[in-house]
C-alpha positions in Angstrom: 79.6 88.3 185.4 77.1 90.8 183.2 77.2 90.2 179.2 79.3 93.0 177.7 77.1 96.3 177.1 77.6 96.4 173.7 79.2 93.1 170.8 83.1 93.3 169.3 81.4 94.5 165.8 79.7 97.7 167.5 83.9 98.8 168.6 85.4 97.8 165.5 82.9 99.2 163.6 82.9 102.7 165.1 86.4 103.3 165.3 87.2 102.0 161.6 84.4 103.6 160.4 84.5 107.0 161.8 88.3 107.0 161.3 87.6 106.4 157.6 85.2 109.4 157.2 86.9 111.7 159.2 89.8 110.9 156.4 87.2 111.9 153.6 86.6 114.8 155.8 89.7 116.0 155.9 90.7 115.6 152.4 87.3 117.3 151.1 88.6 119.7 153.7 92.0 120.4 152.3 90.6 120.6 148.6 88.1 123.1 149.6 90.7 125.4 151.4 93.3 125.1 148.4 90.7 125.7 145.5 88.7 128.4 147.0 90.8 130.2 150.2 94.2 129.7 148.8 95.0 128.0 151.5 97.7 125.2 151.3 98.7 122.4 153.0 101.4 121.8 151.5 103.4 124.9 153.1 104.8 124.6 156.4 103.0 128.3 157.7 100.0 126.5 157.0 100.3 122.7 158.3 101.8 124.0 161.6 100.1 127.3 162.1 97.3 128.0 159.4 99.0 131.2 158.2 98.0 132.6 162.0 94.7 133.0 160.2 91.8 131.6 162.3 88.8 133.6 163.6 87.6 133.7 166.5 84.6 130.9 166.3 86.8 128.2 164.7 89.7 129.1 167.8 87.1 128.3 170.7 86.1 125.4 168.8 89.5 124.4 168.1 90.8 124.6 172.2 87.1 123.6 173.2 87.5 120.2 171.6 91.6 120.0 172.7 90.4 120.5 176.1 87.1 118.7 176.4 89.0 114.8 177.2 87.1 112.1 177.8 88.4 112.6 181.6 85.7 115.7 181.2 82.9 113.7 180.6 82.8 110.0 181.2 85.4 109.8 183.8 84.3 112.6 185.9 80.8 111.1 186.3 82.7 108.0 187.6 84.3 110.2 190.0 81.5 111.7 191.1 79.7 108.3 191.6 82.7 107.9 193.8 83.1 110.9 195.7 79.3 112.8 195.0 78.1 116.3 193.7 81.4 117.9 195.0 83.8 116.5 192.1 82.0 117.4 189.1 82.7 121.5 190.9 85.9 120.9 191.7 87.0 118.8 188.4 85.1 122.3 186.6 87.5 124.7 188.7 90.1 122.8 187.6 89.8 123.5 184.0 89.0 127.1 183.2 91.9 129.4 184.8 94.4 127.1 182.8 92.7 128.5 179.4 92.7 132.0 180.8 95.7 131.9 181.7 96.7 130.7 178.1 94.5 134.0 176.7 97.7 136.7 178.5 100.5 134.7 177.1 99.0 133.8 174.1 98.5 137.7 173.3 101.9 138.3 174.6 103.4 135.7 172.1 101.6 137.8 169.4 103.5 141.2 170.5 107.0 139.5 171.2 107.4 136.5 169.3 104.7 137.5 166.3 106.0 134.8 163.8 106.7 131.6 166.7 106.0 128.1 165.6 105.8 126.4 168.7 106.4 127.5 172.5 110.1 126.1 172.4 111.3 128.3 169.5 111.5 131.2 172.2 113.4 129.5 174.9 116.2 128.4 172.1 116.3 132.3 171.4 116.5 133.6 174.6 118.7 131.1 176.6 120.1 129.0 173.9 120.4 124.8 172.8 120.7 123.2 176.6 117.9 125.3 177.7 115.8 124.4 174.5 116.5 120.4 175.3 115.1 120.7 178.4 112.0 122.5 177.6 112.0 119.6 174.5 112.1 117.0 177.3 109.7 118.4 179.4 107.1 119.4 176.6 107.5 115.8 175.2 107.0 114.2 178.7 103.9 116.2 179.6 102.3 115.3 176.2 103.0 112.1 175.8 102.1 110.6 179.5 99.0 112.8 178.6 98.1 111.6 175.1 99.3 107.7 176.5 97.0 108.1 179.4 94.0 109.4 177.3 94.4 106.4 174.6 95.1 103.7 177.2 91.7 105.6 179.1 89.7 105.4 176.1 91.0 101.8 174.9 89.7 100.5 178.5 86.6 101.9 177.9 86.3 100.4 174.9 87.4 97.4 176.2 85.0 97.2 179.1 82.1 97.9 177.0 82.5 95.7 173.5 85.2 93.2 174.8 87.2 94.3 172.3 91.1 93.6 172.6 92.6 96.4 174.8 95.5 96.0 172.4 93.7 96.4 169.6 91.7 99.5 170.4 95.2 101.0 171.4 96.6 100.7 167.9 92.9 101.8 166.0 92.0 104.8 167.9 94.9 107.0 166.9 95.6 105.3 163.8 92.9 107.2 161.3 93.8 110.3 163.6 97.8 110.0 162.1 96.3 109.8 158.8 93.7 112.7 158.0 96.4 115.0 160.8 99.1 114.2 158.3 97.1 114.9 155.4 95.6 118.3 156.7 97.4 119.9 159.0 96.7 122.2 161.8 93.8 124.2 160.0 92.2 120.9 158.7 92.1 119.7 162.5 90.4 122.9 163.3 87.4 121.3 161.2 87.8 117.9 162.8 87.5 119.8 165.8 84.7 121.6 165.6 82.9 118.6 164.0 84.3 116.8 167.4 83.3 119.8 169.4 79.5 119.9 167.9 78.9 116.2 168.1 79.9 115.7 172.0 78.3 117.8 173.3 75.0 117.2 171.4 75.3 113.5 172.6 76.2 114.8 176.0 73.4 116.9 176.1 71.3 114.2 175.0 72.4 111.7 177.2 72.0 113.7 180.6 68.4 115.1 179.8 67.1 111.8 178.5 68.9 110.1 181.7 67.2 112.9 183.9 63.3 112.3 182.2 64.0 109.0 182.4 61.0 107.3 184.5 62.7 105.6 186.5 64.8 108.5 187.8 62.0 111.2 187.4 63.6 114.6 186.6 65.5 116.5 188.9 63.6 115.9 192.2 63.4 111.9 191.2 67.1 112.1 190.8 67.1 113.7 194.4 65.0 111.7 196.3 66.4 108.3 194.8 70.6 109.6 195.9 69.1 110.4 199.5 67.3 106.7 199.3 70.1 104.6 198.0 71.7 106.0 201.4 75.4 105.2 200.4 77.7 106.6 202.8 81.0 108.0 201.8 84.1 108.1 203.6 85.5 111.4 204.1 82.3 113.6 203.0 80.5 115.4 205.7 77.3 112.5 207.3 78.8 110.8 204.6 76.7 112.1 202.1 76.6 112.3 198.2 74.6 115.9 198.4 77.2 117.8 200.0 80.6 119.9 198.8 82.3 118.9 202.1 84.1 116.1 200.5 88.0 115.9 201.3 88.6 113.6 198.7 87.2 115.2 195.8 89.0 118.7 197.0 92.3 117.1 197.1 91.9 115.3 194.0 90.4 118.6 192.3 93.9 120.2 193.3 95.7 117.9 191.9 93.8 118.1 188.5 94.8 121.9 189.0 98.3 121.2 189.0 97.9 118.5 186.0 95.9 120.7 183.8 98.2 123.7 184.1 100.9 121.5 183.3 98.6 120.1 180.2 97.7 123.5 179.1 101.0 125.4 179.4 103.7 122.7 178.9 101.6 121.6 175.6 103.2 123.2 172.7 99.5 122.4 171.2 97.7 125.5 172.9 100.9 127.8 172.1 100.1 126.9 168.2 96.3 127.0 168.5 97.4 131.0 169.9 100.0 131.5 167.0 97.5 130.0 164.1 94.8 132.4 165.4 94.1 135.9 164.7 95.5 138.7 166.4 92.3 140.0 167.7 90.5 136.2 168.4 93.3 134.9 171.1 91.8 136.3 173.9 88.3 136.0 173.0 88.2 132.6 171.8 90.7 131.8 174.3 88.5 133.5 177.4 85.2 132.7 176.0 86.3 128.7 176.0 87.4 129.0 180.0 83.5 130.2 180.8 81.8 127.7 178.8 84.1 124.9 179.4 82.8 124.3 183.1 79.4 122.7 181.3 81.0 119.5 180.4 82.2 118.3 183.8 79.5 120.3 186.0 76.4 119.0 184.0 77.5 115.3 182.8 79.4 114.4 185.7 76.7 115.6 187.9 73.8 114.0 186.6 75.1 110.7 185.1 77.3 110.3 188.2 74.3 110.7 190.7 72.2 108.5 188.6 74.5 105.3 188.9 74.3 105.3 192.4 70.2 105.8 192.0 69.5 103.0 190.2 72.5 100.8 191.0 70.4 98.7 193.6 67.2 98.3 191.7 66.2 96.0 189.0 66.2 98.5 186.0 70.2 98.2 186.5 72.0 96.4 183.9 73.7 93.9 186.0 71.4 93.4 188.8 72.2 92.6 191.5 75.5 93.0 191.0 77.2 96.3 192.2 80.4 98.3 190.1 83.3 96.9 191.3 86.2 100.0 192.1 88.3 98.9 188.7 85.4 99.2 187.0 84.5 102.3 187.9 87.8 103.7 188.0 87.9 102.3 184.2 85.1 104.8 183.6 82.5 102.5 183.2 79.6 104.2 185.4 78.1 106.0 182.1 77.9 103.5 180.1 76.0 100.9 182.5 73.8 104.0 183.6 73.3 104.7 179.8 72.6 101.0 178.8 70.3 100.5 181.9 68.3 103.3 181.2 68.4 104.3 177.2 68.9 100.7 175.3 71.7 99.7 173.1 71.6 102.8 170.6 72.6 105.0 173.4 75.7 103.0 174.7 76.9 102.9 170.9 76.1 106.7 171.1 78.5 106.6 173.6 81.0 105.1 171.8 80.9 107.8 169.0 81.6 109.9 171.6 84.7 108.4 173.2 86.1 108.4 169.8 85.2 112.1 169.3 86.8 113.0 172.4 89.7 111.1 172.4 90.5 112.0 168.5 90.4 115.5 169.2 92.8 115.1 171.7 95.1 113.4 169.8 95.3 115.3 166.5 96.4 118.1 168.4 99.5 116.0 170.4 100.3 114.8 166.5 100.4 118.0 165.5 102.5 119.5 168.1 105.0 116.7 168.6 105.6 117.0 164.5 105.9 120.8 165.1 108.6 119.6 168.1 110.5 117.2 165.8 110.6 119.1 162.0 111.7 122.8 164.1 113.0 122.5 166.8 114.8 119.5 166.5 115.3 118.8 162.7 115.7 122.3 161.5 117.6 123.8 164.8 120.4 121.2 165.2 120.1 118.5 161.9 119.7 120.9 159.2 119.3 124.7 159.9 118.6 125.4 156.2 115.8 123.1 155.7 113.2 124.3 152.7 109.6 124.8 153.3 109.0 121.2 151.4 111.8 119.6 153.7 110.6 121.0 156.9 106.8 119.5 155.9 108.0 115.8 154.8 109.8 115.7 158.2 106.4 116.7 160.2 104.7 114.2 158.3 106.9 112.1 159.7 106.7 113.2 162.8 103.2 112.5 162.8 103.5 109.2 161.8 105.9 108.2 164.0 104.4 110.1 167.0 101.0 108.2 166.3 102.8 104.8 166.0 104.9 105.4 169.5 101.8 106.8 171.6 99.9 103.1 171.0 103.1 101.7 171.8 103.0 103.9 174.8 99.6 103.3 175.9 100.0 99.5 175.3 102.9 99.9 177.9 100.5 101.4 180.4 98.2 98.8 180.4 100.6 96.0 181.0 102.2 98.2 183.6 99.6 98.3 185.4 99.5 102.3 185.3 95.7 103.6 185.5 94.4 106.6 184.7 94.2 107.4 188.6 98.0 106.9 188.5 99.2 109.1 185.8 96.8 111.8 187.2 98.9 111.9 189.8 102.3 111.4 188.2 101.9 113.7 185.5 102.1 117.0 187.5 105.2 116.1 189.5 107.3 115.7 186.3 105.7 118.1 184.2 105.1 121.4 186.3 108.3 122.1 186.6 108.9 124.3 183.6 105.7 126.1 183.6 107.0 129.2 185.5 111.0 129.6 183.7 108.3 128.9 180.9 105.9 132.2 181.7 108.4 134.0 183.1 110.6 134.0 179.8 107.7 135.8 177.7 107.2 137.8 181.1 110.2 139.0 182.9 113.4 140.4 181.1 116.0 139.9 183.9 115.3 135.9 184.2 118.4 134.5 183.7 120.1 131.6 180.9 121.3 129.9 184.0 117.4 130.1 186.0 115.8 128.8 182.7 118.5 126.1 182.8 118.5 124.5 186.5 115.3 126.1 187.9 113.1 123.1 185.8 116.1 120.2 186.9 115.8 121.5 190.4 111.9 122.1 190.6 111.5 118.4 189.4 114.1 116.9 191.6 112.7 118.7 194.8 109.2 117.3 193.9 110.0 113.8 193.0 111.9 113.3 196.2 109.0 114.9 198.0 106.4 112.5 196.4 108.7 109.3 196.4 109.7 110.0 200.3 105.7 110.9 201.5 104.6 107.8 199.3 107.1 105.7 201.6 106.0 107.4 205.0 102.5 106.6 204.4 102.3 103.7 202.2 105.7 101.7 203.6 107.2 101.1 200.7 106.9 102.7 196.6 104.9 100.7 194.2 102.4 101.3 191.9 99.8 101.6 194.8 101.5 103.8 197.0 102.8 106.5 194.8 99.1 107.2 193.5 97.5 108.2 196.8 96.5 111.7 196.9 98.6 113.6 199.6 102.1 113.1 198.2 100.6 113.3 194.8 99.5 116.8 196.0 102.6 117.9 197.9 104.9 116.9 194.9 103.1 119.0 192.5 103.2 122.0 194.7 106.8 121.9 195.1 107.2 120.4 191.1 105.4 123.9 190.3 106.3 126.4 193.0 110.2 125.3 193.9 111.3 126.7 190.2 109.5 130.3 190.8 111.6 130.4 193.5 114.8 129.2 192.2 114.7 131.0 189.1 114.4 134.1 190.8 117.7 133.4 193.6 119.4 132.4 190.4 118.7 135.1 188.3 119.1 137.6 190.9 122.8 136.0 192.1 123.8 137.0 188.6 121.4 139.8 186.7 121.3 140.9 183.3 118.4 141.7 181.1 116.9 140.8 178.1 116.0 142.9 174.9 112.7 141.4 173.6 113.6 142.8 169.9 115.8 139.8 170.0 112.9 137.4 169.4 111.6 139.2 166.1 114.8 137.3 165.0 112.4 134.4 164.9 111.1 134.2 160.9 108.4 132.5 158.9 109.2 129.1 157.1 110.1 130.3 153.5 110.7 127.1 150.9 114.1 128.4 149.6 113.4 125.7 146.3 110.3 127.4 145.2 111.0 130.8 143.0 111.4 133.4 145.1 109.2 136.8 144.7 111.3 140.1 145.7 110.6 140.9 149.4 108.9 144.1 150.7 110.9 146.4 152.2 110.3 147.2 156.5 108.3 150.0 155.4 106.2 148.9 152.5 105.8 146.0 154.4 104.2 147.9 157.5 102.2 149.8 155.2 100.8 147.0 153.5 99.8 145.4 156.9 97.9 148.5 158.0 95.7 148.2 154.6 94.7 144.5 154.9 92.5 144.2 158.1 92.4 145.2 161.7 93.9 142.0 162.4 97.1 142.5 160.5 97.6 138.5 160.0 95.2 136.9 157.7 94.3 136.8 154.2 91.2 136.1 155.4 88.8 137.8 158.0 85.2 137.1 159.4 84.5 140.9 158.8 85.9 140.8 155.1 86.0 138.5 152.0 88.9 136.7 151.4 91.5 138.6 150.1 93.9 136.4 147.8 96.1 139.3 145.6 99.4 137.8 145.6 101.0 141.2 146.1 98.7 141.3 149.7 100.2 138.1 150.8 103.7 138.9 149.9 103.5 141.9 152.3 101.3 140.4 154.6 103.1 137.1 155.8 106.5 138.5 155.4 108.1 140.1 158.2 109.1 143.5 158.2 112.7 142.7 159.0 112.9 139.8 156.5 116.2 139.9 155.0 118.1 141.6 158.5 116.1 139.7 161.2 118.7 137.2 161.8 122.0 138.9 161.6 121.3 142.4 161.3 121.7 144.8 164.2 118.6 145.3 167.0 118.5 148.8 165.7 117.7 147.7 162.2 114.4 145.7 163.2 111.0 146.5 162.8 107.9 144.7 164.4 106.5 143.2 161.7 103.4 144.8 163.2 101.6 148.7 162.5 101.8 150.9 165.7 97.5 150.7 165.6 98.0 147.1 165.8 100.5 147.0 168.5 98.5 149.4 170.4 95.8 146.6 170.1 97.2 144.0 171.2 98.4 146.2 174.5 94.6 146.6 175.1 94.0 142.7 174.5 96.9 142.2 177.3 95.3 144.7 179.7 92.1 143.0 179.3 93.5 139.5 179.6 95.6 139.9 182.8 92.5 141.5 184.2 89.8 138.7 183.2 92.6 136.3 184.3 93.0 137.2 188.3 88.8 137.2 188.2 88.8 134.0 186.5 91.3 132.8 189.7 89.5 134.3 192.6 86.0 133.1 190.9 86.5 129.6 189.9 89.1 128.5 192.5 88.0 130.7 195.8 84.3 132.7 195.4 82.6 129.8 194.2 84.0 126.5 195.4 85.6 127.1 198.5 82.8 128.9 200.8 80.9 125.7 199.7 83.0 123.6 201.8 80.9 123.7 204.8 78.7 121.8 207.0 75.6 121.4 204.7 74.0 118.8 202.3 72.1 119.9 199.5 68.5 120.8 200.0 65.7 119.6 197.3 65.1 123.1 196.4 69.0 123.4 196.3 69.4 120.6 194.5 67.2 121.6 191.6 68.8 124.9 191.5 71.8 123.7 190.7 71.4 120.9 188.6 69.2 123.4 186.3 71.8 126.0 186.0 74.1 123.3 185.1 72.0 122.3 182.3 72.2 125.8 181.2 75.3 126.4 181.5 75.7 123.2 178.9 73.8 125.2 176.3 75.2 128.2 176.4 78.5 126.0 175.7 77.0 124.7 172.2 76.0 128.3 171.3 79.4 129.2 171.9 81.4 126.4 170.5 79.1 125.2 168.1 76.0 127.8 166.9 79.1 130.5 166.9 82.0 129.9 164.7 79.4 129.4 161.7 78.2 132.9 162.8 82.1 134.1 162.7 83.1 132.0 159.7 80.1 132.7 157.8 82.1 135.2 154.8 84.0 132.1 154.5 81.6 130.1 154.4 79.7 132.3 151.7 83.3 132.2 149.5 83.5 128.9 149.5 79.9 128.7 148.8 80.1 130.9 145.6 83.2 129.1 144.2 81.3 125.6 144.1 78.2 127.5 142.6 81.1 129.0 140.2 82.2 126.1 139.0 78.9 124.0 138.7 77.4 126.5 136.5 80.3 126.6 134.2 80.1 123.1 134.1 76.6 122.9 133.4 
């Protein structure tokens, strides 16, 4: 058995120590935005949805980060050591629609629920408390077999490359998270995440093109010539080959992904609140701009560091020569880091460790943050205490946080002695999670959907689909274990019925017994107001609309990237407060007002039309045009080869302008306030 890659200090070290200055980040973070943007934690507006005030940059960032998992990076190139150049496409296809997707009803949101806190505030409007549990259940189900299977993936990883106890890395990895999410909030993980965002993917960068130069891969036509002489024949590809997108394991697996990251995406109150924090006119942007960019990750990483291990694998330069990866190794993830410490020494592999932590963090300050929301509003304040302050409301998502950080290393610690892999929850997650998504959609969508639909569509969807995958896992496999029920057919067929059956049920219910929804009933749904603070005198609907037309063309921020912060107290007031304020609740329909102008309103219809559009290209691109006339007799060509591994590359940095180069370009007015206040106070100091 080969030494481990890197010693116990090196994953110790990394995760205490990063943990500890993201904390100083975060606190320097929440200073800077109190003192200089008047921007406070310490309100619930701001903790759970940064007073809906993000631009456009930060918001790309922000879902960039949420969405780029470790699965993206280090356990795709494990898959495509497994299954060859076809995965690293197929894993790609599998994350971009999802985000687009998120862009239409993320700009719907802003025109019919304008003042939501999380994606389950809605369905307790619309269809009442029974309804709302469900959609609780299901939203705490999808995150936390997500968030569990992430840690447990990035604790094995750690595991396999330090020794460090499995156990242990379980309890550090989300432990710093809890704290600096706690202390900051939602916009203060917006930092963390770009800081996340800007360091993976220069180490990803960085680790693929000095992989690729390496000399003993050669560039690009190196890399090709050494895959076609390591002559490794996979079952299930076309000749068996590595070079060619006829692989029916890596298709079915990539529609399963499909399923899973819908489901991760949709069913994650986390993306709703990244939508509600952000600006009226930066949802679709930043949302549509991160479903182009996002295909790098997978499509350059997975390719090149994938197709490397199986290069060098069988020749001296490999790091435990002459010994091959076993399959729990590589299904562990652990193809990047021997390919790393074979080829780039010690200081890249602890590279690599900074960048599970990135990846993983990101990931989890988001399910913190969302779960909190879950617990302080639409459990807490809807059915423990209705008339919660602002302060109350905060204290009990702290403690959300906390206790949602302490039960997911619980959770993942219970993975690991279950026996439940990463493969396995892949799988799982879909069947139990899918469900909702269309009563979901279809209750910001469709009027006429019905109290009872929203109710037993989800309960029948999920029952149709875990009998589906339970019976076809005990046709083929003889019996249901742990084994069995992650093979990939009935893993596929039970997320198509988990996701499709409740479309169809939903309608046959709602239909059976109509009726119709007024969507003025969700501008019933107010901002968090702390009722023990002194109260100003509210605006009334009209000064209040007024007001909003002044302040910017995005109607919901003090602060823009095209203006300087604006911090009047008498702006604010008419800016955050609904139009309706003091009627929404109990007043009559007729009485409300969209909170909104009629300018703005026209804009967001625009934003819609634009959305709906860029989504169905987004579909017919990235899961037909470019994958599927690829399935086909044919293994990549050198010339091919280079092509596309170059375009990939590309395509990488064109993410870090995006995510990275970008949002300082976007924040920059901000950037220059906070700037001038610090020179402020020095030179009064001095």
């Amino acid at each position: 058995m080969a030494e481990a890659l890197l010693n116990q200090a090196h994953g110790y070290g990394i995760i205490i120590g990063l943990s500890i200055l993201f904390c100083l980040i975060i606190l320097a973070a929440v200073r800077v935005q109190k003192r200089y943007l008047a921007e406070d934690s310490e309100q619930s507006e701001m903790f759970m949805v940064a007073n809906r005030s993000v631009g456009t940059g930060l918001t790309a960032s922000a879902v960039f980060s949420s969405w780029m998992w470790i699965n993206e990076s280090v356990i795709c190139a494990a898959y495509t050591y497994k299954w060859g150049i076809a995965l690293p496409v197929w894993w790609a296809s599998g994350l971009s629609f999802q985000i687009a997707l998120m862009a239409l009803l993320g700009i719907v949101a802003k025109l019919r629920v304008p003042y939501a806190h999380t994606s389950l505030e809605f369905m307790r409007m619309r269809y009442g408390k029974y309804a709302h549990c469900i959609f609780i259940l299901l939203n705490l189900i999808n995150n936390i077999f997500g968030c569990g299977s992430m840690i447990l993936a990035g604790a094995q990883l750690v595991t396999g490359m330090t020794g460090m106890h499995v156990i242990a890395a379980c309890i550090l990895i989300p432990a710093g998270v809890v704290i600096y999410t706690a202390v900051g909030g939602l916009k203060a993980t917006f930092i963390t995440d770009y800081l996340h965002t800007a360091i993976a993917l220069i180490l990803l960068i960085y680790f693929s093109l000095a992989v690729l130069t390496n000399e003993h891969v050669g560039g690009i036509s190196g890399l090709y010539q050494k895959v076609k002489a390591a002559d490794d024949y996979i079952e299930g590809n076309y000749m068996g080959s590595l070079l060619t997108m006829k692989s029916k394991r890596a298709v079915l697996f990539g529609l399963v992904l499909k399923f899973g990251n819908l489901a991760l995406v949709l069913m994650d109150t986390a993306f709703w609140q990244k939508s509600f924090a952000s600006e009226v006119e930066s949802v679709v942007p930043a949302y549509d701009l991160v479903s182009v960019v996002i295909l790098a990750v997978p499509w350059c990483t997975g390719t090149i560091i994938g197709l490397t291990g199986r290069a060098i694998e069988k020749t001296p330069i490999w790091w435990d020569y002459p010994n091959l990866l076993t399959e729990t190794q590589v299904n562990s993830g652990l193809v990047m880091p021997y390919v790393l410490r074979s080829l780039l020494g010690q200081g890249a592999t602890t590279g690599l460790l900074v960048l599970i932590f990135m990846a993983i963090t990101s990931t989890v300050s988001s399910s913190v943050i969302a779960v909190s929301s879950i617990i302080s509003l639409d459990f807490y304040r809807a059915y423990i205490n209705p008339k919660a302050s602002d302060r109350k409301v905060l204290q009990v998502s702290h403690i959300g946080v906390v206790g949602h950080g302490c039960f997911m290393a619980a959770f993942a610690i219970m993975l690991q002695y279950a026996g439940a892999t990463n493969n396995w929850s892949t799988y799982f997650r879909p069947i139990v999670a899918c469900p909702g998504i269309f009563p979901l959609m279809l209750t910001l969508l469709w009027s006429r959907q019905t109290k009872a639909a929203a109710i037993l569509s989800p309960i029948l969807g999920l029952a149709s689909g875990v009998a589906t995958w339970l019976s076809l896992s005990y046709v083929w496999g003889g019996k249901i274990d742990i084994q069995t029920t992650q093979e990939q057919l009935p893993g596929l067929y039970g997320a198509i019925v988990s996701f499709f059956s409740p479309a169809l049920f939903s309608v046959i219910i709602s239909l059976a017994r109509p009726s119709q929804f007024d969507w003025r009933e969700f501008l019933r749904i107010d901002l968090i107001e702390d009722s023990s603070q002194p109260s100003t005198s509210l605006p009334s609907p009209q000064d209040s609309k007024d007001d909003i037309t002044k302040i910017s063309p995005a109607h919901s921020s003090p602060v823009n990237e095209k203006h300087q912060p604006t911090i009047d107290a008498e702006a604010k007031a008419g800016l955050v407060s609904p139009a309706p304020s003091i009627s929404t609740r109990t007043g009559s329909l007729d009485d409300i007002v969209h909170p909104f102008s009629d300018q703005t309103i026209r804009h967001i219809k625009k934003w819609r039309t634009y959305a709906a559009g860029y989504f169905v290209l987004n579909l017919l691109v990235t899961v037909v045009l470019w994958p599927v006339p690829m399935y086909r007799d044919y293994i990549f060509s050198s010339s091919f080869f280079k092509g596309w591994v170059t375009v990939a590359i590309i395509w990488h940095f064109a993410a870090m302008l995006a995510v990275i180069v970008y949002p300082v370009w976007d924040g920059r007015f901000v950037i220059g306030t906070v700037f001038k206040g610090v020179q402020k106070e020095w030179s009064k100091s001095g």
